[in-house]
C-alpha positions as CSV (number, residue, x, y, z in Angstrom):
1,X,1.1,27.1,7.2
2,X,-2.1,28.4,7.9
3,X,-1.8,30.3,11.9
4,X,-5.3,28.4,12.9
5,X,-3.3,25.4,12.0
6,X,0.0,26.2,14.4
7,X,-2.2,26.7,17.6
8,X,-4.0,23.8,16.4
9,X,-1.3,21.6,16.2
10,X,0.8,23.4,18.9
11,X,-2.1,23.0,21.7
12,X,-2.9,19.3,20.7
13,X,0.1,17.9,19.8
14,X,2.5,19.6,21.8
15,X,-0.1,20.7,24.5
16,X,0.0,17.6,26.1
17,X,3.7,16.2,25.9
18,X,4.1,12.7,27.2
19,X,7.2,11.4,27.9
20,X,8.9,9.0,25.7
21,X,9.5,6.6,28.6
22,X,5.3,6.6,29.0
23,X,4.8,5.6,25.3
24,X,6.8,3.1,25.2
25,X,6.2,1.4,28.6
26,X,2.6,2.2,28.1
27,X,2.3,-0.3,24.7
28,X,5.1,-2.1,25.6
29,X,3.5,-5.8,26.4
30,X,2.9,-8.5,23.7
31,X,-0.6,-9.7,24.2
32,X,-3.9,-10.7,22.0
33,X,-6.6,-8.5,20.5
34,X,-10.3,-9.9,20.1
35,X,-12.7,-8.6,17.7
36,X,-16.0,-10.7,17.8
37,X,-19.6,-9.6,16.8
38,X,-22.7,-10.3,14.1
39,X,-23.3,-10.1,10.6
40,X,-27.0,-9.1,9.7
41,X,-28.3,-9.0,6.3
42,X,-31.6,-9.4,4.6
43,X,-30.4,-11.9,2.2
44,X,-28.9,-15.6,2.8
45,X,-24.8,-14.8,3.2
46,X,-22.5,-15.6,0.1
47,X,-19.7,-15.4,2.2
48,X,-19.1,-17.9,4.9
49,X,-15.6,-16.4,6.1
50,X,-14.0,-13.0,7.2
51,X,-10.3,-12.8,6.0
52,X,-8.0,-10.6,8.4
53,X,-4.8,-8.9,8.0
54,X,-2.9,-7.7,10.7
55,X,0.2,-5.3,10.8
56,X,1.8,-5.5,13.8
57,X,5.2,-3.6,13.2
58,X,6.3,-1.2,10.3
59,X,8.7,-3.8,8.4
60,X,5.9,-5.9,7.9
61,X,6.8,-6.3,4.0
62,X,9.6,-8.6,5.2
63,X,8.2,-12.3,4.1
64,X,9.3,-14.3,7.3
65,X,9.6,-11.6,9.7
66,X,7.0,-11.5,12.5
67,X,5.3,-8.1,11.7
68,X,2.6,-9.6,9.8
69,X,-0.3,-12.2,10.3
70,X,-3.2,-13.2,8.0
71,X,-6.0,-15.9,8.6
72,X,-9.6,-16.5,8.2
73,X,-12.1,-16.3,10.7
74,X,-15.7,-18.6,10.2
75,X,-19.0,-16.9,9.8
76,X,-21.3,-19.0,11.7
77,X,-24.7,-18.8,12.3
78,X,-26.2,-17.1,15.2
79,X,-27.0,-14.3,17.2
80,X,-25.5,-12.5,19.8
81,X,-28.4,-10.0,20.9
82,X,-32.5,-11.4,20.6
83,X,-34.0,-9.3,18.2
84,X,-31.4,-7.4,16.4
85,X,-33.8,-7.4,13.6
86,X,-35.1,-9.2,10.0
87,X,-32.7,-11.0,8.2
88,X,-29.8,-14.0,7.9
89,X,-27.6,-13.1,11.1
90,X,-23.9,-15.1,11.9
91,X,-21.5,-14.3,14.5
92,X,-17.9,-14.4,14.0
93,X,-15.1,-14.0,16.7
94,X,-11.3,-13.0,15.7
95,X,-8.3,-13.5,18.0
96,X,-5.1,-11.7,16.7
97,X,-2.1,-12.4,19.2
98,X,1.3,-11.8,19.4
99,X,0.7,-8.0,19.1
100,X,4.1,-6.1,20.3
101,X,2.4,-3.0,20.7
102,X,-0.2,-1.2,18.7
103,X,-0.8,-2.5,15.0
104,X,-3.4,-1.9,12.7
105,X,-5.9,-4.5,11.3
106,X,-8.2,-4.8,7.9
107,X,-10.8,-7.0,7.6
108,X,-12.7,-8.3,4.6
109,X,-16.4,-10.3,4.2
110,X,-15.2,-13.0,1.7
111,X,-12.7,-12.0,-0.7
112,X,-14.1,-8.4,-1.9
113,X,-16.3,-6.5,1.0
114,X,-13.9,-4.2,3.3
115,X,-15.3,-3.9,6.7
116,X,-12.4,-2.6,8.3
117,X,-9.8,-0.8,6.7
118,X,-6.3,-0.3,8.6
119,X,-7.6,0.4,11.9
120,X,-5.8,1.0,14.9
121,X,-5.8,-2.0,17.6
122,X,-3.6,-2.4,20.9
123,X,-3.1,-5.6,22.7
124,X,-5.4,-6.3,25.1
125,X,-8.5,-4.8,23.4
126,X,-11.6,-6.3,23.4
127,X,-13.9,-5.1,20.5
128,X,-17.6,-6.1,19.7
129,X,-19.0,-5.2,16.2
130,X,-22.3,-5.2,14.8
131,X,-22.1,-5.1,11.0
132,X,-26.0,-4.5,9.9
133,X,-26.5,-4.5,5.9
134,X,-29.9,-4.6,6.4
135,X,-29.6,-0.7,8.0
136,X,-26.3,0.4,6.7
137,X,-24.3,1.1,9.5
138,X,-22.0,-0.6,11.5
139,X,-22.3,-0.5,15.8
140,X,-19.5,-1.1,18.4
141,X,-19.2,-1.9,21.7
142,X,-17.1,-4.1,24.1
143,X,-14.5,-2.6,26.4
144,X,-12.4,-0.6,23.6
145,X,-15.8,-0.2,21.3
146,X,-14.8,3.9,21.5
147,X,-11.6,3.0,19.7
148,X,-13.1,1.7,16.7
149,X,-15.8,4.0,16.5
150,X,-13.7,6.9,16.8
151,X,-11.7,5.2,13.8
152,X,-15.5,4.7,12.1
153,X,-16.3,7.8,12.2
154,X,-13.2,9.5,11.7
155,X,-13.1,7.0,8.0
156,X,-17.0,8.4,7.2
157,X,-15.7,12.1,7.2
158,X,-12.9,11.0,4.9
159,X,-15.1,9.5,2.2
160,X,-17.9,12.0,3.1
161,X,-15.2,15.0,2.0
162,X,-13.8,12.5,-1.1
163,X,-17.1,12.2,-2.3
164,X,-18.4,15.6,-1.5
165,X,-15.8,17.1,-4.4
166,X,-15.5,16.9,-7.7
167,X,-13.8,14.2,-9.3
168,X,-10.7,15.5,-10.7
169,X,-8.9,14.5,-13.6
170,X,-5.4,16.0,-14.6
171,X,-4.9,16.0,-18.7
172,X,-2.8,17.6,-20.9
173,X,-5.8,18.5,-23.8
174,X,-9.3,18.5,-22.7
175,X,-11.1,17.8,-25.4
176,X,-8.6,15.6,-26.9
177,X,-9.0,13.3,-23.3
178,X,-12.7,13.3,-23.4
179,X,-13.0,12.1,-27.0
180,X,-9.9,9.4,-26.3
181,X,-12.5,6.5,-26.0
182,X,-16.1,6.0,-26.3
183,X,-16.4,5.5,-22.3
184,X,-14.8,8.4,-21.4
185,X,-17.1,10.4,-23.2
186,X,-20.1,8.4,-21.5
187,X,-18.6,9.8,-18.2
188,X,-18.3,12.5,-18.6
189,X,-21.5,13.1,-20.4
190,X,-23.4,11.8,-17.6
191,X,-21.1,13.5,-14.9
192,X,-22.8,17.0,-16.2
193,X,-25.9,15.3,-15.5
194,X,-27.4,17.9,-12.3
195,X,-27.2,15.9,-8.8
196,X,-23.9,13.9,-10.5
197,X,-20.5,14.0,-9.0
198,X,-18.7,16.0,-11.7
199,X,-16.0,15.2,-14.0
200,X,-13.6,18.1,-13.7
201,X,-10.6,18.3,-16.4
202,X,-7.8,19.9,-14.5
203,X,-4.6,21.2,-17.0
204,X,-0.9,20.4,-15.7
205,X,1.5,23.4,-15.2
206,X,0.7,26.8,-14.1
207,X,-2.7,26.5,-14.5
208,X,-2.9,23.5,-12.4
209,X,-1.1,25.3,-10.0
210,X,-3.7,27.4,-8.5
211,X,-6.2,24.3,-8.4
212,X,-3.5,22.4,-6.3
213,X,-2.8,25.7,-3.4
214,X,-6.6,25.8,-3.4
215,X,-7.0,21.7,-2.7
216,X,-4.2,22.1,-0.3
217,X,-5.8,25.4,1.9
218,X,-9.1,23.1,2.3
219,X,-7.1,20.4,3.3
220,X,-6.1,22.7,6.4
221,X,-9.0,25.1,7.0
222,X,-11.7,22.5,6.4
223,X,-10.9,19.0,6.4
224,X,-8.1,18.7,8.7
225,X,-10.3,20.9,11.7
226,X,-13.1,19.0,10.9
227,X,-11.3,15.4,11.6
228,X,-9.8,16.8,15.1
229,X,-13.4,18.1,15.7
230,X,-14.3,14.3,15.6
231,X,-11.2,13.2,17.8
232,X,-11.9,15.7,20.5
233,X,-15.2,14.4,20.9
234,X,-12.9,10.9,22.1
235,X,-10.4,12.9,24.2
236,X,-11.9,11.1,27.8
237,X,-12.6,8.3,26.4
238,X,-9.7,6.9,24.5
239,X,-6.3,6.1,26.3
240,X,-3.7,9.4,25.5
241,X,-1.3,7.2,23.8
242,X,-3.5,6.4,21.7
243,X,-5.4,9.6,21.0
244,X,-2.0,11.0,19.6
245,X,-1.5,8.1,17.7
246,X,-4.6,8.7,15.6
247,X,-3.9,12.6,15.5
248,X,-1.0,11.5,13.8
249,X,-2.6,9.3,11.9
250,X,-4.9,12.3,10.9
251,X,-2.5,14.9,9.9
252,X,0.0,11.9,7.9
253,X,-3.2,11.1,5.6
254,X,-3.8,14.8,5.0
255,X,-0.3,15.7,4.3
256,X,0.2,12.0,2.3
257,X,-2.6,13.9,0.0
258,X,-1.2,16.8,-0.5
259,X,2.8,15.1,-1.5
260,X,0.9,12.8,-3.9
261,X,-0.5,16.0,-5.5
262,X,3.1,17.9,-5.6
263,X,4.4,14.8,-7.0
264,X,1.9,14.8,-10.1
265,X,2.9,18.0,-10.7
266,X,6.4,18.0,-10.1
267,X,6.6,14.8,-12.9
268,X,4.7,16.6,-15.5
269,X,7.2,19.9,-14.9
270,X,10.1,17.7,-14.9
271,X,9.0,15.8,-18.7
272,X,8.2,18.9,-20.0
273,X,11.3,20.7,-18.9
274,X,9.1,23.6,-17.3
275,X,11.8,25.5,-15.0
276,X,9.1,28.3,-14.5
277,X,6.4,25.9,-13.0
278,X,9.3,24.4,-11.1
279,X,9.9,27.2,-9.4
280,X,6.4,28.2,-8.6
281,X,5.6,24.4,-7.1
282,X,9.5,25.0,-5.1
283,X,7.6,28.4,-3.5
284,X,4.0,26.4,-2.5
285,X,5.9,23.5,-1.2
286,X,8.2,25.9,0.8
287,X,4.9,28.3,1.8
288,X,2.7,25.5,2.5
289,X,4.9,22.4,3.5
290,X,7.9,23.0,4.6
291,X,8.3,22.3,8.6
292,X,7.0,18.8,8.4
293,X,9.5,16.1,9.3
294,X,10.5,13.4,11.7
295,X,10.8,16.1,14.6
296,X,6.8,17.1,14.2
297,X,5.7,14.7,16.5
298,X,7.1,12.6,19.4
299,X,9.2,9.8,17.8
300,X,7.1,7.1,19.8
301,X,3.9,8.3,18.4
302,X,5.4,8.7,14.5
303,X,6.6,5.2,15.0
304,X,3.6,4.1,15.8
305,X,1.7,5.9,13.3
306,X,1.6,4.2,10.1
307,X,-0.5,7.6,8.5
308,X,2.5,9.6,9.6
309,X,5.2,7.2,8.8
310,X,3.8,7.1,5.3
311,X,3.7,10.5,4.9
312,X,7.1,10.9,5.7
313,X,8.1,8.6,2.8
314,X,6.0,10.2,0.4
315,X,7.7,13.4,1.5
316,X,11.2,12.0,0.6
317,X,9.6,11.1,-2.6
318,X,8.6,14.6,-3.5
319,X,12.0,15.8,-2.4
320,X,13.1,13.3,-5.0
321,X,11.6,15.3,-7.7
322,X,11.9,18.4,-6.7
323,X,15.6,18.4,-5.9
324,X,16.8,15.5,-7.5
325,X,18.2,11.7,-6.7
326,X,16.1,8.6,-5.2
327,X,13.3,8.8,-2.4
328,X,15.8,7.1,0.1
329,X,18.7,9.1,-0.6
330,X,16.5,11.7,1.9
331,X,15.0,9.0,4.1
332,X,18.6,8.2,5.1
333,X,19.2,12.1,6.2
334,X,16.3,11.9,8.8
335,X,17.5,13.5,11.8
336,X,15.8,10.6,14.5
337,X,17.8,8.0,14.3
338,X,15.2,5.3,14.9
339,X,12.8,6.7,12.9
340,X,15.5,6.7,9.6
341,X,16.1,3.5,10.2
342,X,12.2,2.3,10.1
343,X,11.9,4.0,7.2
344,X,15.0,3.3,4.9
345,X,14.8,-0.5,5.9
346,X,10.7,-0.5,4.7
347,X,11.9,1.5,2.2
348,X,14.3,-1.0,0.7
349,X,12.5,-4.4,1.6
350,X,9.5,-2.8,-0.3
351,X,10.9,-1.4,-3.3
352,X,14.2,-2.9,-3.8
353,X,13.2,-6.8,-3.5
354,X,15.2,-8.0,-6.8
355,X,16.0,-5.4,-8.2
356,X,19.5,-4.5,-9.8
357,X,22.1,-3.3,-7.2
358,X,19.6,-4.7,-4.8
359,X,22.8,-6.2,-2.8
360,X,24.9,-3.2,-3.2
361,X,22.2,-0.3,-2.1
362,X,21.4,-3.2,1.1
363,X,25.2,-3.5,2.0
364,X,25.8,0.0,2.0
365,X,22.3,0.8,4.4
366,X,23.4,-1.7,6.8
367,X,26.6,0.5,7.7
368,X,24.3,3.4,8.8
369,X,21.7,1.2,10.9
370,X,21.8,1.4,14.3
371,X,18.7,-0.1,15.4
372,X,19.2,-3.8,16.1
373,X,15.8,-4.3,15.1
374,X,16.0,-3.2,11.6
375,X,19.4,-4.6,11.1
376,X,18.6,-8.5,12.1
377,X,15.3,-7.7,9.6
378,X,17.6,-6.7,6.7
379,X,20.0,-9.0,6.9
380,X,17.8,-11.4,7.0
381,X,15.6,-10.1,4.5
382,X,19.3,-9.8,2.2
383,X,20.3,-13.6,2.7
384,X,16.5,-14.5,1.7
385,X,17.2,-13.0,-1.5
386,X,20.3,-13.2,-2.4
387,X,22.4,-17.1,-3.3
388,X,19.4,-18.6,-1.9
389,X,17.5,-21.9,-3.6
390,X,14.0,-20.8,-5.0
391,X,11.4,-21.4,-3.1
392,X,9.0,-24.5,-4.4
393,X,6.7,-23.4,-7.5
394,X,4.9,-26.3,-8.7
395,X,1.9,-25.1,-11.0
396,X,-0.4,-26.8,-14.0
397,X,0.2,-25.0,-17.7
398,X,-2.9,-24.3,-20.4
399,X,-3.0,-28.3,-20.6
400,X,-3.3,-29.3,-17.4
401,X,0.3,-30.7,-16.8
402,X,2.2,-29.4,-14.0
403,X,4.9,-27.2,-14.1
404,X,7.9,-27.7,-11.7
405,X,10.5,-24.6,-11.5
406,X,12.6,-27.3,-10.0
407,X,13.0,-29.1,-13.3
408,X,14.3,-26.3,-15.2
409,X,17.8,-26.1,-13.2
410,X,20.4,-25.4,-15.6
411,X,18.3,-22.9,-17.4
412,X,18.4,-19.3,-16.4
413,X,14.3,-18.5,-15.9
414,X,12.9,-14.7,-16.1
415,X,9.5,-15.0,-13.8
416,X,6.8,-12.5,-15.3
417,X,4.0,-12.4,-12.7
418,X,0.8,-10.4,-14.0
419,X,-3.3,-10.3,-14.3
420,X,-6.1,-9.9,-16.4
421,X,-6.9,-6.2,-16.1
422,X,-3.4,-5.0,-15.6
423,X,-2.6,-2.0,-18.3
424,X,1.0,-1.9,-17.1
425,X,1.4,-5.8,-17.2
426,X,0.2,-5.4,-20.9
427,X,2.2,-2.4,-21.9
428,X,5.6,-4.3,-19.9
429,X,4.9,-7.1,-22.6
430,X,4.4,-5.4,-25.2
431,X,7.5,-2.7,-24.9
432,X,9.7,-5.1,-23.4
433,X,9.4,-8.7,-22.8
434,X,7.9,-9.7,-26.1
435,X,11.8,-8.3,-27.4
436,X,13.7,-10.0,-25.0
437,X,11.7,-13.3,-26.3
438,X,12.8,-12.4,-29.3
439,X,16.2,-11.8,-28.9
440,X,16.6,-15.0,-27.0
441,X,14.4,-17.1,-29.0
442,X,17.0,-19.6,-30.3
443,X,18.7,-19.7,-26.4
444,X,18.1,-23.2,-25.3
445,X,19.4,-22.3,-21.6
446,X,17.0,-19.5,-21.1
447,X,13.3,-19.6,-20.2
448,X,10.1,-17.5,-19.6
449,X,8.0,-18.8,-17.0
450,X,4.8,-16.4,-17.1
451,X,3.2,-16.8,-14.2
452,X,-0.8,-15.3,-14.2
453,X,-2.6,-14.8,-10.1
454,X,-5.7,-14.5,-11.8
455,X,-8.8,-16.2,-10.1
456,X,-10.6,-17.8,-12.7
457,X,-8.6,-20.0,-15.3
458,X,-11.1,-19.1,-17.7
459,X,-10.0,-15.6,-17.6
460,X,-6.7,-16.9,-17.5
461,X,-7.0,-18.6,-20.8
462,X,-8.6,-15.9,-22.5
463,X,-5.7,-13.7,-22.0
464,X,-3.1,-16.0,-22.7
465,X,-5.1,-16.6,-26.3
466,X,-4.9,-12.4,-26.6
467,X,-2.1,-12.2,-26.9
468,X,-1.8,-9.0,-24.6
469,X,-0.1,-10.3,-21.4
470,X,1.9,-13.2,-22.9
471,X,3.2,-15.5,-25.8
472,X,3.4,-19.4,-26.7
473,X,7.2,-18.1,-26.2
474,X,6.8,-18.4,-22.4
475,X,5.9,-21.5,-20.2
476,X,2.6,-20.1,-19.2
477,X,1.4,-21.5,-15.7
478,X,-1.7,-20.7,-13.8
479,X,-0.9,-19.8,-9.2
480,X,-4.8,-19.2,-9.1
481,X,-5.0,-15.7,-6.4
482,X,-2.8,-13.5,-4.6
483,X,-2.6,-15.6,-1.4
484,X,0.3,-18.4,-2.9
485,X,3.3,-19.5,-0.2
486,X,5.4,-18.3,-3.3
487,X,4.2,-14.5,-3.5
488,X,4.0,-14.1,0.2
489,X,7.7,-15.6,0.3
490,X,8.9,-13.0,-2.3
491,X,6.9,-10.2,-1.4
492,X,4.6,-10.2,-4.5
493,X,2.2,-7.1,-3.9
494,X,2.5,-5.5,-7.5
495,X,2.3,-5.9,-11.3
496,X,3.8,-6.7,-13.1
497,X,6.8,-8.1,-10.6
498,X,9.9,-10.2,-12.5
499,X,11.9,-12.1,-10.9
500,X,15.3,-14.1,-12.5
501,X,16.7,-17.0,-11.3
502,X,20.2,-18.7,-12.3
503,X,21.0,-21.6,-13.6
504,X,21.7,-23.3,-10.2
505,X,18.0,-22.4,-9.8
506,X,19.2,-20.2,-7.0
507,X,17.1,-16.4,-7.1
508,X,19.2,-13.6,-7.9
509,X,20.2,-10.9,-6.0
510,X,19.9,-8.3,-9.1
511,X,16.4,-9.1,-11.2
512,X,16.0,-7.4,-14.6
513,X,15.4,-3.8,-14.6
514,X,12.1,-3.2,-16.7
515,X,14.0,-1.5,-20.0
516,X,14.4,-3.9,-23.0
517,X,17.9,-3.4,-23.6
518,X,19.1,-3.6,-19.7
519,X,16.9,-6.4,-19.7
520,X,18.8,-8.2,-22.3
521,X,22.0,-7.1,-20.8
522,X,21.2,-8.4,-17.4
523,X,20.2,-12.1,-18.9
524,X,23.2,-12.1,-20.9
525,X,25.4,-11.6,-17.8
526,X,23.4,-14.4,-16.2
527,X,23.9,-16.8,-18.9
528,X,27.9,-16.3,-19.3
């Protein structure tokens, strides 16, 4: 660790140590949050809506646990402020309540434009927001404006440094990877076009090495000073509780960066059975990142800090690879109690939701938590999943009739949810589940219910004639989007996601691992 970086850290974060007892008094009230503001573009809106997530505690993966809130806000027309300028304006006014403390909202114009991407919002605050397309730039004001404009600006000189570098690609053979596919070669053709953002083919192992210790010494001596530059400039202005919040949040997205990159390069050492590049990532993680853990920062303010908090987990996943075992085997050895059990909780309600052992790896958590908090969540979250009746699922197939999981009690039903455009959801399909069809072809109590969230049924259809995703083997249904009671009550963020349920149409506590073989295994145990 760089020495500018120690007195850095050691006069901001340390240089002003609040007391625990302040932190947690200080955001301890449940209360409501308003965002409200204009919309200003040159053309006539397409949207007429603003969808809002908001995160308002760190186990908010948990389906029917109170740490998470969606909705949809109307776009209306109006104007708050005479003359804002040319255009189609609408005003808009959000009210997120129930907010325990401080939480961390996204917003979205419609169904694809991001206006606000995980920002930090306390209860209480009052923000006004002027989103002008017609200038580019979006304004704040309101009695916490400086909160979200810190946040603004601090999220420019992220994407200003993304943008400012070379795209990076890691391969194995250069020129093989550029000639894989007509488009590939188009990019990178074009990238060597002068003023382009190059194409820049970066070579695993030692090579790779020296790229990665160079990416990680910007990280400290340009982009992290840079960042704190920008929240200094807030130090008066913002509450600071708050300010170390987002300087957390600041050095957990730097350090999240630099884990992802180790963890690229510790895979490719570990498949090619590279001891010597091994050891050379085991010396830059020691010279560069060792030090960084749960006791960095005040345990309020990590808690708080979902930057930080992910950081941490992608830290336990490197450890994972570099030393062995699973990401939560070193989660669970985190020294602040509170702050382990945060993390191994999110960490199973996120990753383990019906997988095998699922019950097991739960169980044997839940004699190590201490924090009543995560405890009721887990348990909870375990008897959602485990014995429990599915929840309704009633959708139309390719001719229109309607599909009720309900009916097919007495049938043990693998649920394959995927979409158009999903390489892994193809590649699960055509490695795996097109074999377990196979092998239980002739098994009248046994059924595939394939299960597309794509948008359009058009798409839909087209894939399900491909071929690629699916087979006339499977019941294939349509749930139209992401935003179905059913994935929300499951947890359904990736693809593809399979779930099994029994023949009592009860979910299982152990879903199919993604291996053929174990696959088959798994349904064979169901079906006895």
């Amino acid at each position: 660790m760089s020495k500018y970086l120690w007195i850095l850290l050691l006069a901001g974060v340390w240089g002003e140590v609040y007391a625990q007892e302040y932190l947690t008094d200080h955001f301890s009230d449940t209360g409501t949050a308003v965002i409200y503001g204009m919309i200003n573009s040159y053309e006539a809106p397409h949207h007429d809506s603003i969808r809002y997530r908001c995160y308002t505690g760190p186990l908010w993966y948990y389906p029917e646990g109170n740490d998470y809130q969606e909705g949809v806000c109307e776009v209306r027309a109006g104007n708050l402020m005479e003359g804002a300028g040319p255009g189609h304006e609408r005003v808009f006014d959000i009210r997120l309540s129930g907010l325990r403390g401080p939480s961390y909202v996204k917003l979205k114009l419609g169904v694809k434009d991001p206006i606000l991407d995980y920002y930090l919002i306390r209860p209480g605050d009052t923000i006004w927001m002027k989103i002008d397309y017609t200038r580019g730039h979006t304004l704040f004001g309101g009695a916490n404006g400086d909160l979200f404009r810190c946040q603004y600006e601090l999220q420019l000189a992220m994407y200003n440094s993304m943008y400012a570098r070379n795209s990076i690609m890691k391969v194995e053979d250069s020129a093989q990877f550029v000639h894989s596919t007509e488009k590939i070669l188009r990019l990178y053709e074009d990238s060597r076009i002068p003023g382009r953002r190059k194409m820049l083919l970066e070579p695993y192992g030692r090579e790779g090495i020296k790229a990665l210790q160079n990416r990680i010494d910007r990280i400290w001596k340009e982009e992290f000073p840079h960042r704190m530059d920008i929240l200094a400039d807030y130090a008066g202005k913002i509450d600071p509780a708050t300010w170390d919040i987002l300087r957390a949040d600041i050095l957990g997205d730097l350090l999240l960066s630099a884990y992802s990159k180790f963890i690229t390069e510790y895979r490719y050492a570990r498949m090619k059975e590279d001891s010597e590049t091994m050891d050379e990532l085991d010396r830059l993680f020691g010279e560069k990142l060792s030090g960084y853990d749960e006791r960095f920062l005040q345990d309020e303010v990590i808690l708080h800090s979902r930057e930080y908090r992910r950081s941490l987990e992608s830290r336990a996943q490197c450890l994972a690879f570099k030393e062995g075992g699973k990401s939560i085997d070193y989660l669970s050895k985190l020294q602040v109690p509170r702050i382990r059990d945060v993390l191994t909780a999110k960490y199973l309600i996120e990753n383990f939701a019906g997988r095998e052992g699922m019950y097991e790896w739960t169980k044997e958590v839940l004699l190590s938590i201490e924090d009543p908090y995560c405890r009721m969540h887990l348990e909870e979250w375990l008897h959602h999943w485990v014995d429990q009746k599915v929840e309704p699922l009633s959708l139309p197939d390719t001719e229109g009739r309607t599909v009720d999981i309900r009916d097919l009690e007495g049938k043990v039903v693998l649920l394959d949810f995927w979409f158009t455009g999903c390489k892994p959801c193809v590649w699960f399909h055509k490695t795996s589940l097109s074999k377990v069809k196979a092998h239980f072809a002739d098994e009248e109590d046994f059924a595939v219910l394939s299960v597309s969230v794509d948008r359009s049924r058009d798409t839909w259809l087209k894939s399900v004639a491909s071929g690629q995703y699916t087979s006339d083997a499977a019941i294939n249904v349509h749930i139209k989007g992401r935003d179905h009671p059913f994935l929300k009550a499951y947890g359904i963020l990736g693809y593809p996601t399979v779930l099994l349920v029994d023949r009592e149409g009860r979910m299982t506590g152990s879903a199919v691992p993604r291996d053929a073989e174990e696959m088959i295994e798994v349904i064979k145990r169901k079906l006895d």
